[in-house]
C-alpha positions, 0 to 999 in steps of 0.5 A: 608222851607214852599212850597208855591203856588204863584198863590193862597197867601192870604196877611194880611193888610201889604200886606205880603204873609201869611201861613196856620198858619195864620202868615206872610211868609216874613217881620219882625216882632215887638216884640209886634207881637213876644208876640201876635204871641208866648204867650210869655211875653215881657220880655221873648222876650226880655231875648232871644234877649239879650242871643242871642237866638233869633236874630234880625235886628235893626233900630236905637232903634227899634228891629225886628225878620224875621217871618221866623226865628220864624218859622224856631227856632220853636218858632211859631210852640211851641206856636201855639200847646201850 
């Protein structure tokens, strides 16, 4: 889990608190925000969730990662540093 000083977050446009990365801490993202934030393709994207390696929260029709998760999978952390 990443330590995080309450008194001095910075927050995107959605208001949410975001880490040293640069990505958001809290919230879900889209798989649209999944493939800019990874590198990945939209397909590989969605090949994951479909063989349960990425888990999700959906609305209706509408697919969504926690961002922690991607963080905690180590899925952010292999695409920023490739």
């Amino acid at each position: 889990m990443i330590q995080v000083d309450k008194n001095n977050l910075r927050r995107d446009e959605k208001g949410r608190p975001i880490a040293a990365d640069g990505y958001p801490l809290t919230g879900l993202a889209s798989v649209a925000e999944v493939v800019a934030a990874t590198g990945l393709s939209r397909s590989q994207i969605y090949a994951m969730i479909q063989r349960g390696d990425l888990a999700t929260k959906r609305f209706g029709r509408s697919v969504r990662v926690p961002w922690q998760l991607l963080r905690d999978d180590g899925i952010l952390g292999d695409a920023v540093a490739g």
